[in-house]
C-alpha positions as CSV (number, residue, x, y, z in Angstrom):
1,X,5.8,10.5,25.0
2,X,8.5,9.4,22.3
3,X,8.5,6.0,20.7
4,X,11.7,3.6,22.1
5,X,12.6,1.3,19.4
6,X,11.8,-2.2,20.6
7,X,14.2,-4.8,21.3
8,X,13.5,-8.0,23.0
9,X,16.0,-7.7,26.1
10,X,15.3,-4.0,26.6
11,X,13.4,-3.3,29.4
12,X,12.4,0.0,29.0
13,X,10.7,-0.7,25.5
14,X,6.8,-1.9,26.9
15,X,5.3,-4.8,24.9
16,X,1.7,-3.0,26.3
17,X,1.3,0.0,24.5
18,X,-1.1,0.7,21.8
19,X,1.7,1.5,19.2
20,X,5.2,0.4,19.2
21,X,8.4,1.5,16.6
22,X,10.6,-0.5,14.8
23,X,13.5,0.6,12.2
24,X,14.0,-1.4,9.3
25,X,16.3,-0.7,6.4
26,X,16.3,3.0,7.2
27,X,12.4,3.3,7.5
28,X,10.0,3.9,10.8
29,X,7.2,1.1,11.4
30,X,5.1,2.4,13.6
31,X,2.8,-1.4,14.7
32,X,-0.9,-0.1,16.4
33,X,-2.0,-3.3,18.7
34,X,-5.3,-3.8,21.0
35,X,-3.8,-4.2,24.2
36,X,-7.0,-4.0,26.1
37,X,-8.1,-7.2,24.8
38,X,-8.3,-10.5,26.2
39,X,-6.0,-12.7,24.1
40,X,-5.8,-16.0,24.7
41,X,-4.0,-19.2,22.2
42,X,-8.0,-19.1,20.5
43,X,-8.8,-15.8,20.6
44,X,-7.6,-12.0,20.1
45,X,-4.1,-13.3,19.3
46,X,-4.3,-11.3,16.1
47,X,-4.5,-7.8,18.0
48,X,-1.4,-8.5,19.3
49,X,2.5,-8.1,18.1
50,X,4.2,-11.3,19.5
51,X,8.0,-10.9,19.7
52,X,8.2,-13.6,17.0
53,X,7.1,-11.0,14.7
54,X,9.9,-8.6,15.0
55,X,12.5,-12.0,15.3
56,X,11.2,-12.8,11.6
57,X,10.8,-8.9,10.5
58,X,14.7,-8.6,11.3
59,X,15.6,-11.9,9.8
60,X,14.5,-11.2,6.6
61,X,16.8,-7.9,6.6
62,X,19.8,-10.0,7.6
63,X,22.9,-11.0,5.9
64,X,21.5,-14.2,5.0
65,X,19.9,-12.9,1.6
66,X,22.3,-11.3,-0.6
67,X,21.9,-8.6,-2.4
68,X,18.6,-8.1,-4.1
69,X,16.9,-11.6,-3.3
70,X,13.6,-10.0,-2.2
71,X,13.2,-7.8,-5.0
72,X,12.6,-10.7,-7.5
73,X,10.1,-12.4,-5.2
74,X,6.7,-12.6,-4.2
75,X,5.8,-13.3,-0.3
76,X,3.4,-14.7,1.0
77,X,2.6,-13.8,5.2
78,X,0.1,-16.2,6.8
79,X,-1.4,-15.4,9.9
80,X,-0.3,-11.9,9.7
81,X,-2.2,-10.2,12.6
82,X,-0.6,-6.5,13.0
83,X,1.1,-7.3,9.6
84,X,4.8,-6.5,10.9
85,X,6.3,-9.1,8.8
86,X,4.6,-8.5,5.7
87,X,5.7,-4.3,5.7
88,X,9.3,-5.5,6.2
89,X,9.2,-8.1,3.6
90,X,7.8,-5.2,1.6
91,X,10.3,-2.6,2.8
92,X,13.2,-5.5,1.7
93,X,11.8,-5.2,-1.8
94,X,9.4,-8.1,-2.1
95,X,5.7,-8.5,-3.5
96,X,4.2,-8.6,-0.4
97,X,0.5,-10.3,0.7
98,X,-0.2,-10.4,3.9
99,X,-2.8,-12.7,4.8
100,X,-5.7,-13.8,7.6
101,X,-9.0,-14.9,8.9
102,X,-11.4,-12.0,7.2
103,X,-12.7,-11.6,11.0
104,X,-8.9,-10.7,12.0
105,X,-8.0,-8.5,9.1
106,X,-9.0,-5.4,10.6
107,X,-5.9,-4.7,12.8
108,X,-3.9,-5.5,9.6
109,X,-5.4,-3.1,7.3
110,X,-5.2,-0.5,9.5
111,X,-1.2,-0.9,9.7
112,X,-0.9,-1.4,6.3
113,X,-2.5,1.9,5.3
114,X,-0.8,3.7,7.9
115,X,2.5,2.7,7.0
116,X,2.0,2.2,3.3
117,X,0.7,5.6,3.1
118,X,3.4,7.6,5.4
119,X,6.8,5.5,4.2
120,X,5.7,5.9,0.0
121,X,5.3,9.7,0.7
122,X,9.0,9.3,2.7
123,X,10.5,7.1,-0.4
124,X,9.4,7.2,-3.9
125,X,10.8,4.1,-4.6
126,X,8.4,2.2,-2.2
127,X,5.6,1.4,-4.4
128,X,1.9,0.8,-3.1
129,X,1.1,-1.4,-6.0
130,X,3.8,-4.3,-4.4
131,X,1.6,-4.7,-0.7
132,X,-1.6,-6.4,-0.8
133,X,-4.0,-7.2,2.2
134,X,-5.8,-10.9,1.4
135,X,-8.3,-12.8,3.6
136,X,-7.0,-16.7,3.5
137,X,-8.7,-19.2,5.4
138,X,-6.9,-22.4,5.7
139,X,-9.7,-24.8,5.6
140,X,-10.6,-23.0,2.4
141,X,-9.4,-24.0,-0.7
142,X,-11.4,-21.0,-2.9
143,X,-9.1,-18.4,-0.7
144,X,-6.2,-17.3,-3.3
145,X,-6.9,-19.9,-5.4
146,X,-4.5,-20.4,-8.3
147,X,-1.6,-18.4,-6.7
148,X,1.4,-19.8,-5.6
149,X,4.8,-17.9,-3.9
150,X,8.4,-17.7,-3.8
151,X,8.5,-17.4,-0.4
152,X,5.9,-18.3,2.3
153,X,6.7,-16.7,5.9
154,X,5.3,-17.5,9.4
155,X,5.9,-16.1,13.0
156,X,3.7,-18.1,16.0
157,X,1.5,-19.6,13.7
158,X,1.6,-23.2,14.4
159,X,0.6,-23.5,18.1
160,X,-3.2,-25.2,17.6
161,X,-3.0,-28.9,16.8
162,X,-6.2,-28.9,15.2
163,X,-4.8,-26.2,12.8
164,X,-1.7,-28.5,11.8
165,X,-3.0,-30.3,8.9
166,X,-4.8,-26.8,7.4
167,X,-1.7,-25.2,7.8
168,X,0.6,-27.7,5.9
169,X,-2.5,-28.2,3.0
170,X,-2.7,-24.0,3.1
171,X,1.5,-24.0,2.9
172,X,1.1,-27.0,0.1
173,X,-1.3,-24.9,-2.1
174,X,0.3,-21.4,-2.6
175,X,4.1,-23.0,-3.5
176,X,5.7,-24.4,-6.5
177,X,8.9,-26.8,-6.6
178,X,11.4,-23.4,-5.1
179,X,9.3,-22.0,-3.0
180,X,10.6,-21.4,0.6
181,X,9.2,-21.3,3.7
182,X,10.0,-19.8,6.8
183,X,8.9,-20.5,10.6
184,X,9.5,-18.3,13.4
185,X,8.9,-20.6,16.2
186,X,9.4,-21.5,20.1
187,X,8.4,-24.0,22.0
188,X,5.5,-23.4,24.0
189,X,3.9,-26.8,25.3
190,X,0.5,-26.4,22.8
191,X,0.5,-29.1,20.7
192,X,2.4,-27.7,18.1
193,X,5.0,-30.5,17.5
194,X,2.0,-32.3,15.7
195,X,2.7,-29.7,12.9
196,X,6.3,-30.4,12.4
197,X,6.0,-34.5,13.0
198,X,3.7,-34.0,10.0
199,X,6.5,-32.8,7.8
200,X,8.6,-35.4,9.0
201,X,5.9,-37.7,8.1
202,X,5.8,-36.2,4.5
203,X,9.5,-36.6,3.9
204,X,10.0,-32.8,4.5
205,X,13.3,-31.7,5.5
206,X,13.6,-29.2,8.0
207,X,16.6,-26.8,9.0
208,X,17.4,-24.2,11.4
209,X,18.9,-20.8,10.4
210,X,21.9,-20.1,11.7
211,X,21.4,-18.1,15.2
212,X,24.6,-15.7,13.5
213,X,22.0,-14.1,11.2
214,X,18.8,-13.2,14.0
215,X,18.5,-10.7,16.0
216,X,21.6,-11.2,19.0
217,X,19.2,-9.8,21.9
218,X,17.2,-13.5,21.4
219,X,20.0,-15.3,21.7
220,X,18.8,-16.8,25.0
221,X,15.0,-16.2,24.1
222,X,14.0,-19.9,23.1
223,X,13.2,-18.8,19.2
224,X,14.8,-19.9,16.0
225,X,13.4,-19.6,12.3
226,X,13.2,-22.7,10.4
227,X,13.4,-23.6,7.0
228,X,11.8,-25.7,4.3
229,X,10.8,-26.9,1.4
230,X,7.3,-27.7,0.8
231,X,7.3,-29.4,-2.7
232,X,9.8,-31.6,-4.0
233,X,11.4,-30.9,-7.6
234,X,9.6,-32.3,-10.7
């Protein structure tokens, strides 16, 4: 049976397969999932793609960078899970580490190869040496210690209340004064508005991208990316 190229409001592109395809800047991403698995907001959520993913994974293609932003930068992806942001942040041209719990890394490496391998064979100028899978706890200091990124990127990561304050520290950690971060987010009823009254708490402004660059099939789907700044000048 063929692959159908997902979008959120088509309803003949299952969310319950094992594999599902996505274009992005001319290249097939093909995502491998566990749908057999029992996934709840603690557990298994990393063998899952959340539509979140493929909102940020299309953002970061959109006419809101110009020209050749992402290939001066280096990217950070925390809680990557099936790692469909950090291959399209790669794809876009970045330096690309995708990140998570070494218990939920497995699903990640195995789409990273998969892909890596297939699309550098496909395009010569995609360059394995610029994609990097990285275990990162966030209670865990030792965990990239030293680095620090351009740009830091999220999708459904900031659900668990008791993960809020590792999160932000994590987030604090890996950036300098220009880093940006990005949040792919919607409102579920968790607890996860103790992560963003934290940032109000710190002084850290927060915008919304303008809906005119995401993806025009979640227009009505409750998610929007936001935007901030984790560090002020010095």
């Amino acid at each position: 049976m063929a692959l159908v190229p997902w979008k959120y409001s088509n309803p003949y592109a299952s969310t319950k397969v094992p594999v599902r395809g996505f274009s992005f800047r001319d290249h097939w991403v093909e995502v491998q999932q566990c749908v057999e698995a029992e996934v709840d907001a603690h557990h298994n959520t990393h063998q899952r793609l959340w539509d979140g993913a493929y909102y940020m994974a299309s953002y970061l293609n959109s006419a809101y960078f110009p020209g050749d932003f992402w290939r001066t930068k280096s990217c950070v992806e925390l809680g990557s899970g099936t790692g469909l942001v950090g291959i399209a942040a790669w794809l876009c041209g970045a330096k690309s580490a995708l990140t998570d719990h070494d218990a939920s890394l497995d699903v990640t490496h195995q789409n990273v190869s998969s892909n890596v391998q297939r699309l550098c064979k496909e395009d010569t100028s995609l360059q394995t040496s610029l994609i990097s899978v990285e275990a990162l706890d966030w209670c865990s200091s030792a965990c990239l210690a030293g680095m620090q990124f351009d740009v830091i990127l999220g999708s459904e990561v900031v659900y668990l209340p008791e993960l809020s304050a590792p999160l932000l520290q994590t987030i604090t950690r890996l950036s300098h004064s220009e880093t940006l971060v990005y949040i792919a987010y919607k409102a579920r009823g968790l607890g996860e508005h103790n992560f963003w009254d934290m940032l109000e708490d710190r002084g850290i402004c927060v915008s919304t991208v303008d809906a005119k660059y995401l993806p025009e099939d979640f227009v009505a789907s409750g998610y929007s990316i936001l935007e901030f700044k984790p560090l002020k000048k010095t």
